[in-house]
N, C-alpha and C positions, 0 to 999 in steps of 0.2 A: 551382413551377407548371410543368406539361406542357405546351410550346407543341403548336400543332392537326398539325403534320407529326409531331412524335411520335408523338401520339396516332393518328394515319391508318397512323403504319407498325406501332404496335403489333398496331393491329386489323389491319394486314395479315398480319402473322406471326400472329396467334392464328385466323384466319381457315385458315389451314394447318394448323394444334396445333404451329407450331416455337414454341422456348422462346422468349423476348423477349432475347436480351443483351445485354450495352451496345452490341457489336460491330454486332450484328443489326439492331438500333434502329436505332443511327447510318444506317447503310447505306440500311435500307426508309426510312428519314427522308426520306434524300435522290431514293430513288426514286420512292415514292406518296403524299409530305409534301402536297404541293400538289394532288394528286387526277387529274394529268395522267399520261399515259402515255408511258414513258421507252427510248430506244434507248441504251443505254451499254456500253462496253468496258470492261474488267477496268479497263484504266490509267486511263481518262477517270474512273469513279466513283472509283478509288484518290483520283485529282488534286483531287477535288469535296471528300470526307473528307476529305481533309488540308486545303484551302480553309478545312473547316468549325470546323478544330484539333481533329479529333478524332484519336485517336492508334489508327489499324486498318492491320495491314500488307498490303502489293500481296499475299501468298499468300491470308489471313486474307479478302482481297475474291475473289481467285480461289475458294477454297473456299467460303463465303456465295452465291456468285451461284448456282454448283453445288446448293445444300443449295437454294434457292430456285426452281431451275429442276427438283427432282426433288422439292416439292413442292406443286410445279404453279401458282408463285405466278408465273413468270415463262418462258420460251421463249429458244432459246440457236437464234440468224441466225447461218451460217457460209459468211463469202464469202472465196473465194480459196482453200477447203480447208483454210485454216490461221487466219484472223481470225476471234474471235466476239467478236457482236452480242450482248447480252442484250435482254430486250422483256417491258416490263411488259403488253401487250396480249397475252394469249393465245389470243384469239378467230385463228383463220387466217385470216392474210387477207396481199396480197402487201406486196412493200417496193421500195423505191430503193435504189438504194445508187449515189450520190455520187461516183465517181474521184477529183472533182478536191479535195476536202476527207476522203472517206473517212468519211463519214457515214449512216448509212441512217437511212429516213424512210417513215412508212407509205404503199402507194400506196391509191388508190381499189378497195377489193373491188369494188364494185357493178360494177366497167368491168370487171372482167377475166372472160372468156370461154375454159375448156380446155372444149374440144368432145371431144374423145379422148384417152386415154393407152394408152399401151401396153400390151398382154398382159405381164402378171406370170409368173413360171416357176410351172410346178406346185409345191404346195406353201406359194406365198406368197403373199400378202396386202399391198395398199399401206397402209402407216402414216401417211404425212403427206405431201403434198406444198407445198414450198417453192417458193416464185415469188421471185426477186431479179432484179429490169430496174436490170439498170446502166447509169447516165446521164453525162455527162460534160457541162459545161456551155459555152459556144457564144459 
């Protein structure tokens, strides 16, 4: 019998056309099992997997997150240049991000106001812009 977070992440990969694998499963299981929407890093879902005793290695979750963020099932947050965020929420909209635990968290879209951005160079076009307010807590 298929518990219901299976079945949530299957229809989330089949919702993309990626194949279902056990690896994939497991993974989107733990991501969109519950129907909630998930901030996770490579090692944090690794840690979750292995929790679950499922047997997926740290590269095998590096790669999957990838295969899932360029099937537009999920958005890849990178703060500090070098750390990434995965985000089951792909709608844009801004985020936290946490110092003191290293955490990000969705902020409030409705609040945030860019009244102007910059002149782009000839030739280009803005693609996406990311809001990360880094918070530290008090």
């Amino acid at each position: 019998m298929i518990d219901q977070a299976t079945r949530n992440g299957t229809d989330w990969l089949a919702s993309a056309g990626l194949r279902p694998t056990r690896q994939r499963v497991a993974l989107a299981a733990l991501l969109v099992g519950d129907g909630n929407d998930r901030h996770v890093t490579a090692e944090s879902l690794f840690a979750s997997v292995r929790a679950h005793g499922d047997s997926v290695s740290l590269a095998t979750v590096y790669n999957t997150l990838r295969a899932f963020c360029e099937a537009g099932l999920m958005q890849e947050i990178t703060v500090d240049g070098s750390k990434s965020y995965f985000d089951t929420n792909t709608h844009d909209h801004p985020h936290f991000f946490w110092e003191d635990d290293r955490t990000l968290t969705d902020a409030p879209a409705e609040q945030l106001q860019i009244a102007q951005l910059p002149d782009v160079p000839e030739g280009a076009e803005i693609a996406k812009v990311d809001v990360v307010i880094r918070l530290r807590r008090t």
